[in-house]
C-alpha positions in Angstrom: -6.2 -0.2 17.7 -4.9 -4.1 18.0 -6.9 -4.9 21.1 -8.9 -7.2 18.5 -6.1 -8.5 16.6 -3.3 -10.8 17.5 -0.6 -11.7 15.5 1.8 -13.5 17.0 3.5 -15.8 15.6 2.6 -14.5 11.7 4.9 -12.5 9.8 4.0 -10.0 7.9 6.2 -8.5 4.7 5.6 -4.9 3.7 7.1 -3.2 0.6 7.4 0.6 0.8 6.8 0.1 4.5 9.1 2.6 5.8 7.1 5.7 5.5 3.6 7.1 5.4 0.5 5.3 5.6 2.9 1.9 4.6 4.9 2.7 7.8 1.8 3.3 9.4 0.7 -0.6 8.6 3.9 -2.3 9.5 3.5 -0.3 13.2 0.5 -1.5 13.3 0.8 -5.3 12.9 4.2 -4.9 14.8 2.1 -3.6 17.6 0.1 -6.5 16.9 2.3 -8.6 17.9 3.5 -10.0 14.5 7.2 -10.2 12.7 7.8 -7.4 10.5 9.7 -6.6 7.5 9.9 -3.8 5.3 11.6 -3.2 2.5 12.5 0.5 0.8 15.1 1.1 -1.3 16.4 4.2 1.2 19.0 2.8 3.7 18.6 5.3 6.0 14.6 5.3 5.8 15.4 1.5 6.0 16.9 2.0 9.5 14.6 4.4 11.0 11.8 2.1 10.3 13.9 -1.0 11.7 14.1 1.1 15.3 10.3 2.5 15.5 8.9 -1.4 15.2 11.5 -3.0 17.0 10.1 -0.8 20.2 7.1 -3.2 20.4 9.1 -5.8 21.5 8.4 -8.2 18.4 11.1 -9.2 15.4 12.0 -7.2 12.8 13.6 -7.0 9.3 14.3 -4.0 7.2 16.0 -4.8 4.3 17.2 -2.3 1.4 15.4 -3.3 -2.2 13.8 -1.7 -4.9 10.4 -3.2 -6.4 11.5 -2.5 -10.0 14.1 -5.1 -9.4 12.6 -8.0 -9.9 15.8 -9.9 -9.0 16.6 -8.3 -5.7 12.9 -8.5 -4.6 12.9 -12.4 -4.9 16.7 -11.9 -2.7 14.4 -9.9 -0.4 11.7 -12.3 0.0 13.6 -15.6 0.0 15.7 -14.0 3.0 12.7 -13.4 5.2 11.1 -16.9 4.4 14.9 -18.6 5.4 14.6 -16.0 8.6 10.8 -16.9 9.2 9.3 -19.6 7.4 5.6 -18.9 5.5 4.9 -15.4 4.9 1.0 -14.7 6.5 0.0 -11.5 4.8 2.2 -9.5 2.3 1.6 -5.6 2.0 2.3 -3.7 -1.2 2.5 -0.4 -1.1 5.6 1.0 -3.0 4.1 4.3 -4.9 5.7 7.3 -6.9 3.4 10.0 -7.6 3.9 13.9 -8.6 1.4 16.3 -10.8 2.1 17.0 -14.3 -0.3 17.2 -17.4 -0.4 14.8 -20.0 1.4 16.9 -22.5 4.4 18.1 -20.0 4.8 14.6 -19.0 8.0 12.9 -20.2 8.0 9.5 -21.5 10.3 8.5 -18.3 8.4 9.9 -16.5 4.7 8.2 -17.2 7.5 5.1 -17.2 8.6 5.9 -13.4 5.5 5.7 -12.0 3.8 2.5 -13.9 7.2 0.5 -13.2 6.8 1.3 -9.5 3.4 1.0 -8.7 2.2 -1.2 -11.3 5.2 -3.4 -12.4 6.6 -3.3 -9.0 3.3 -4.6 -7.2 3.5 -7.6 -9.7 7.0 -7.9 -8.7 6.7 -8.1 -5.3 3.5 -10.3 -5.7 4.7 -13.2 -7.9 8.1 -13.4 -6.2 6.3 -13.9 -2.6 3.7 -16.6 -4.6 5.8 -19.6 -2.9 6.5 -18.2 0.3 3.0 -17.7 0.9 0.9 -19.5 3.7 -1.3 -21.9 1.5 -3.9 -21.4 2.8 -4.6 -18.7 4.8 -1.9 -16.0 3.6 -3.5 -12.2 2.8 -2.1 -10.0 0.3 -3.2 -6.4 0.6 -2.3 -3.8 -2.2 -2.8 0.2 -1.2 -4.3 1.5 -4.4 -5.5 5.1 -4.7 -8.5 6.8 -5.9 -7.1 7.3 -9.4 -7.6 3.6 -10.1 -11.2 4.6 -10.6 -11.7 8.1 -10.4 -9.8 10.2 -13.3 -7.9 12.8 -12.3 -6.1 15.7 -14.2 -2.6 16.0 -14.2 -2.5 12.7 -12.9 -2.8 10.0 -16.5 0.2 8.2 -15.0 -1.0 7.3 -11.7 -4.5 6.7 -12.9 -2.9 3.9 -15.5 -0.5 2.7 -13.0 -3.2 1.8 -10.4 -6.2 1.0 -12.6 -3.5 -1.8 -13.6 -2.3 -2.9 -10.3 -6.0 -3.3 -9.0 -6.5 -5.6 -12.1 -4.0 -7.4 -11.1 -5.3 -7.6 -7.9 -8.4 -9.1 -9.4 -6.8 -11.4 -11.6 -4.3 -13.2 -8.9 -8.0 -13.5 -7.0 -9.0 -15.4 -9.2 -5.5 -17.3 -10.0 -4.9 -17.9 -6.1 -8.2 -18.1 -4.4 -7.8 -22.3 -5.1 -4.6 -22.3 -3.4 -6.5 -20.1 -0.3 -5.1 -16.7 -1.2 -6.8 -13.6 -1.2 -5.9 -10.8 -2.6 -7.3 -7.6 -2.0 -6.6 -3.4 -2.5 -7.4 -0.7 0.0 -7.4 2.5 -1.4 -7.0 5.3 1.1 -8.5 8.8 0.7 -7.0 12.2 1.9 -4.9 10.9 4.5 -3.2 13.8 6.3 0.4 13.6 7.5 1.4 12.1 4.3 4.1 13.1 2.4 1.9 12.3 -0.6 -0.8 14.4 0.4 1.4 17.5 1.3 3.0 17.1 -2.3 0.0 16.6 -4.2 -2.1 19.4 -2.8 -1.2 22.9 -1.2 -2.5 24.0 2.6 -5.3 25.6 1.1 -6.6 22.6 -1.0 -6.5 19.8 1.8 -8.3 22.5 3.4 -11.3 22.6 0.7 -11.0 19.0 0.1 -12.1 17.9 4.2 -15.0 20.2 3.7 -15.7 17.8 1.0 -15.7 14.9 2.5 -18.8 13.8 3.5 -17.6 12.5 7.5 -15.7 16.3 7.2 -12.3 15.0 7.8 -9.2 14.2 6.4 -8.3 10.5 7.2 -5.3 9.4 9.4 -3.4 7.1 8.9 -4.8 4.5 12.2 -8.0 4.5 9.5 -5.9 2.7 7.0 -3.9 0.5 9.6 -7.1 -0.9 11.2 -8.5 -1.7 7.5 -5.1 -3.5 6.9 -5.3 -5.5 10.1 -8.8 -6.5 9.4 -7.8 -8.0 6.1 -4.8 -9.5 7.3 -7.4 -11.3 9.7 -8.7 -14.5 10.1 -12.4 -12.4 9.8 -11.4 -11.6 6.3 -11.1 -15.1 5.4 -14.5 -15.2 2.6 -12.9 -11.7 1.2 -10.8 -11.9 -2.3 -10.5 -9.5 -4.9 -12.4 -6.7 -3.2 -11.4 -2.8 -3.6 -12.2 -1.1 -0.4 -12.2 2.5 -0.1 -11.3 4.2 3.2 -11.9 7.4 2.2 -14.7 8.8 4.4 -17.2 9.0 1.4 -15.2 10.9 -1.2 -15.1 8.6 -3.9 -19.3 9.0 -3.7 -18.9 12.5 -5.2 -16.9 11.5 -8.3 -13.8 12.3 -10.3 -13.9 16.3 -9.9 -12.9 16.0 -5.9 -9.6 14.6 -6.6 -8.4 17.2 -9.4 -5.9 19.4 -7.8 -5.2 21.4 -11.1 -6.4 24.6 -9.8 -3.2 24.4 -6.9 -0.6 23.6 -9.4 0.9 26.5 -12.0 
């Protein structure tokens, strides 16, 4: 997977990165050959993640933060720029999801998800501005179909991540001068995921592979070699782009991301 991609030398920051498909990033650029951190606010999740990347050989940080904390992510990032020097590509993926319909759904709760993924990728993204490589650093959001596809039982997700990728677009804009880019990936059905497994029952990731038009769920390699790729030197004339990985889903519209009929 990183026999076309060689990091050494770069570091690379991930929030969120110690599980999932975020996990799945941080392995990959580790295997890469760059120096990883990740930051999570679970200690223990914190450690485990520390001990798979440090078996590539390469350095690593995991350090315990939480992306609605604006002031302990700027702690976060200023300790891996002392550590490191210039941050080369930053990864934000910190994400909160669970179903609920938009009459059941608590104030706190439509809260808990915006501050995360929304609030929290601005977080993370202005407090790395001046630790970035300028020029040359890549900042790569994972986003999620609801940024453009509606989905039921889902308003707080699809406002949280229509906003992030905004932001995405307008620190594009803001940053491409000062040779940023900024980009999201937005992952389909990605199996493995704890996201995916809480989300959707057995019998609907089932229905929704037949859906997809390569007639697979993802895995998580598909999003880690999109990642790399933009963290890459042949990504350099790529800003403010959303790129599905996704197989094709996103061609057959909203409907193929409602999981209403699964949930009571």
């Amino acid at each position: 997977m990183t026999a076309r991609h060689d990091f050494h030398g770069r570091t690379v920051f991930v929030s969120g990165g110690t599980s999932g498909i975020n996990l799945g990033i941080a392995d990959a650029y580790a295997a890469a050959g760059a120096r990883v951190a990740v930051m999570s606010r679970n200690a223990e999740r914190v450690a485990t993640a520390r001990a798979q990347l440090a078996r590539h050989g390469g350095a690593v940080l995991g350090l315990v933060g939480d992306v609605r904390d604006a002031a302990r992510v700027k702690q976060v990032l200023t300790e891996v720029h002392a550590q490191w020097g210039v941050i080369d590509v930053l990864v934000s993926g910190a994400a909160g999801n669970f179903l609920a319909r938009a009459l059941d759904l608590s104030p706190n709760g439509f809260k808990a998800v915006v501050d995360i993924d929304l609030v929290g990728t601005f977080h993370v993204l202005r407090a790395a501005h001046p630790f970035l490589r300028q020029p040359g650093a890549s900042i790569i959001n994972i986003s999620a179909p609801q940024s453009y596809n509606p989905a039921p039982m889902q308003v707080h997700a699809c406002a949280a991540k229509a906003g992030m990728d905004q932001v995405m677009r307008v620190l594009a804009m803001e940053w491409g001068a000062q040779g940023i880019r900024v980009n999201s990936i937005v992952p389909g059905p990605i199996e493995g995921t704890t996201g995916l497994a809480k989300l959707a029952s057995d019998a609907a990731r089932a229905r929704m592979a037949q859906r997809v038009p390569l007639g697979r769920l993802g895995r998580m390699q598909d999003i880690a070699v999109m990642a790399l790729f933009l963290g890459s030197d042949e990504a350099s004339y790529i800003t403010g782009a959303l790129l599905p990985v996704d197989g094709g889903i996103s061609l057959l519209g909203a409907r193929n991301h409602a999981l209403e009929e699964d949930t009571p």
